[in-house]
N, C-alpha and C positions, 0 to 999 in steps of 0.2 A: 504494500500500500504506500504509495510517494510520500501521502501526510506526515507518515511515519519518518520520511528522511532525517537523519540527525547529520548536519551540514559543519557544527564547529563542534560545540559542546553544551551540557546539560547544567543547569541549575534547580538546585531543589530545594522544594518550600518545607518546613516543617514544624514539627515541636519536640519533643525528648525524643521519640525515636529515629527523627531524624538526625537529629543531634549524636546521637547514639555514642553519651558517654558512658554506658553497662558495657561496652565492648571495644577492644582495641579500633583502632580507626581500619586497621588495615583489613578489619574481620564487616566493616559496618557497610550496608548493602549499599551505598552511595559509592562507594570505594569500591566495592565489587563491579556492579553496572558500569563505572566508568573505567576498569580497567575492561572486562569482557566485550563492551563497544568500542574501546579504541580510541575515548574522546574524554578532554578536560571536565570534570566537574567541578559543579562551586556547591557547598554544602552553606543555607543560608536557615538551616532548621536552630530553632531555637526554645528552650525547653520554658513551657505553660504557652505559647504562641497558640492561635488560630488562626482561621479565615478573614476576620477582621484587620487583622496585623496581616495579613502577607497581602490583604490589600493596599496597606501601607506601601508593604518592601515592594510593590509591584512599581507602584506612581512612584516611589521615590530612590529606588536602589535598585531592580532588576532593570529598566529603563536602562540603566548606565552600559547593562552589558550586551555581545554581539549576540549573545547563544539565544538559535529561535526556537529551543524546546525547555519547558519547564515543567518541571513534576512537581505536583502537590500530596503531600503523606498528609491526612485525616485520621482523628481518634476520636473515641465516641466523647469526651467531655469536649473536643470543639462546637456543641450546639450548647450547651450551657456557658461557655467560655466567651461564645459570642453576645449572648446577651448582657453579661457581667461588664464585658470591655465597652458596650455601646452607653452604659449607665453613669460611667465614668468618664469616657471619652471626649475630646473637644469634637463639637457638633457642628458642620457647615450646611445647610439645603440637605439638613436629613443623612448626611454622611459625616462618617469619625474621620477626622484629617489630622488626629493626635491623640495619642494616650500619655498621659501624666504619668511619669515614670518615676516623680520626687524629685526633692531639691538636687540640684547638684552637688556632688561631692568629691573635691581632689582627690581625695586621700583612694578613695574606689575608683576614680574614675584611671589614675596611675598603676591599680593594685591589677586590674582589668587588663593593662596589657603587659602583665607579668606572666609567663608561664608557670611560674614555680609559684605564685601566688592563686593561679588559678587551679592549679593541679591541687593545691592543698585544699582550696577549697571543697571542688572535687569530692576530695576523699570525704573529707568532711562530711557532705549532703549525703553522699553514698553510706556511711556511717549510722547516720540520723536513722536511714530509710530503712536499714538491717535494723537497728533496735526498736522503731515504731510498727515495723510490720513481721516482725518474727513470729505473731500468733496468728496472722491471718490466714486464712484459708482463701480457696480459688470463690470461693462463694462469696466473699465481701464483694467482687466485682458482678452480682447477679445486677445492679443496677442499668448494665451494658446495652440493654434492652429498651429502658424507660425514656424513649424521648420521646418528646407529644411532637404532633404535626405541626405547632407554631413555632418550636424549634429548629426543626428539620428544614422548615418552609424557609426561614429566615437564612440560615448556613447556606442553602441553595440559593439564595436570592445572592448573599454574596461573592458567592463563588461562581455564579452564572457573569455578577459584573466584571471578577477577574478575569474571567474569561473574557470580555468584552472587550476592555483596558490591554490583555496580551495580544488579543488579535490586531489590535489600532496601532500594536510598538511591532507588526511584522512575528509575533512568535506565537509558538503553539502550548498550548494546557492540555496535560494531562493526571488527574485525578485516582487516588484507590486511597481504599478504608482500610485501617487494619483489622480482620477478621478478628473475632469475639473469641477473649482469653480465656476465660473461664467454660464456653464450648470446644477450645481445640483441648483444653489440659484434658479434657475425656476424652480423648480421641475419638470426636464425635463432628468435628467440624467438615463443613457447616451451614448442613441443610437448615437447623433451627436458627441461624442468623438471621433474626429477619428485619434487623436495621440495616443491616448488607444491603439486602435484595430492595427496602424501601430506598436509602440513599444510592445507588446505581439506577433505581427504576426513574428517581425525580431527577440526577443528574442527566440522563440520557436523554429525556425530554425536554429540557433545557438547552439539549445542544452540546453537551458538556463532553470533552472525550475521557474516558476511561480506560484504567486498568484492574482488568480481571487479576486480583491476587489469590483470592479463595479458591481455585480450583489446585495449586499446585500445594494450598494448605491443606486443604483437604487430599489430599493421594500422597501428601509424607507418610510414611509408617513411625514418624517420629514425632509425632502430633507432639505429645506428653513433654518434649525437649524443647519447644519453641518460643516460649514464655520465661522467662526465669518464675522458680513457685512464689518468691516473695516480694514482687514487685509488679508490675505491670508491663515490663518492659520483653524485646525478642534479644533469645542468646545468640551465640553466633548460629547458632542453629537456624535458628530465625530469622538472619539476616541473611543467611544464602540463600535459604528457601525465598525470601522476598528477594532480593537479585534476582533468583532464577525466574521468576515470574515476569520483572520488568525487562529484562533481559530476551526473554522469548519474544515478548510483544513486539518491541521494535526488533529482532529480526525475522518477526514473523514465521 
């Protein structure tokens, strides 16, 4: 399929999985995809981000660059994420054109582009997240399911205008959810997703181009491995298998 052509290289939208610091870089599916296609990637995922924000980084940072294909990584708290960020947002004609991020601060804003500053932080959070979720089971995540139709309506309304905004800057979108954690740890995924199937069914009629990732979650025999058990996030395991899916699509 031509649409499909990847001409220079790939940028991708995200939030902690894409970001994907549970896993070496070298192991994180953005890093995979861009070596197996052959083409520079720019990893521009940012952990608690949504749709709302990477409408930002659309108008004001992907603009900057040549690559005419862009991937959006989705998780099921971006329809509540979007509504939180519009309540607080600076408001133009109905559009957030800023999120209040807090005062400024030297001392962070120099710690930021330390590495060994950021790495310690890193651990840090990583730390946090072992001791707050050491008793949870895959079941705290049954929520994965709960979103109403004025949530869902709203995330596609915005991600229908990203769409709008990449096609006006010459490039193309394409979109995938990541399949429901708490139905692959049974290795049962994932006929019963059926925010998958609602969010593909309303992106698709919007125009919106897509990537099927569920199918190649579903025929792992390694369901159980793709999650880490105490977080939310995909192990390396998880990231190949999501490579491998994006990876198939453009070369079809």
């Amino acid at each position: 399929r031509s649409h499909q052509n990847i001409t220079d290289s790939i940028v991708f939208l995200g939030d902690s999985f894409t970001e994907a610091n549970q896993v070496l870089y070298e192991d994180s599916f953005v890093n995979l995809v861009g070596i197996e296609l052959g083409v520079p990637v720019t990893n521009l995922g940012v952990s608690s981000y949504s749709p709302i924000i990477y409408r930002l980084q659309v108008m004001n940072i992907v603009n900057k660059y040549k690559s005419n294909t862009i991937i959006m990584q989705i998780y099921r708290n971006d329809f509540n994420d979007d509504i939180g960020y519009f309540d607080y947002g600076k408001i133009k004609d109905g559009k957030v054109v800023a999120i209040d991020g807090g005062k400024n601060n030297l001392l962070i804003s120099l710690l930021r582009k330390s590495y060994l500053a950021r790495f310690i932080r890193k651990s840090q959070l990583l730390i946090s997240m072992l001791l707050e979720s050491s008793t949870k089971t895959t079941t705290t995540y049954g929520y994965e399911q709960n979103v109403s139709e004025e949530k869902l309506a709203n995330t596609i309304n915005i991600i229908s205008e990203i769409n709008d905004i990449l096609t006006d800057q010459g490039k193309r979108l394409y979109v995938f959810l990541i399949p429901s954690k708490s139905i692959t740890k049974t290795g049962t995924c994932c006929d019963e997703d059926k925010l998958y199937l609602r969010f593909y069914k309303s992106l698709n009629e919007e125009g919106v181009s897509t990537i099927n990732v569920r199918d190649d979650f579903a025929s792992s025999k390694m369901q159980e491995d793709l999650f880490f058990n105490i977080d939310i996030h995909l192990t390396t395991v998880g990231h190949a298998i999501l490579a491998k899916s994006i990876i198939n699509f453009f070369k079809n």
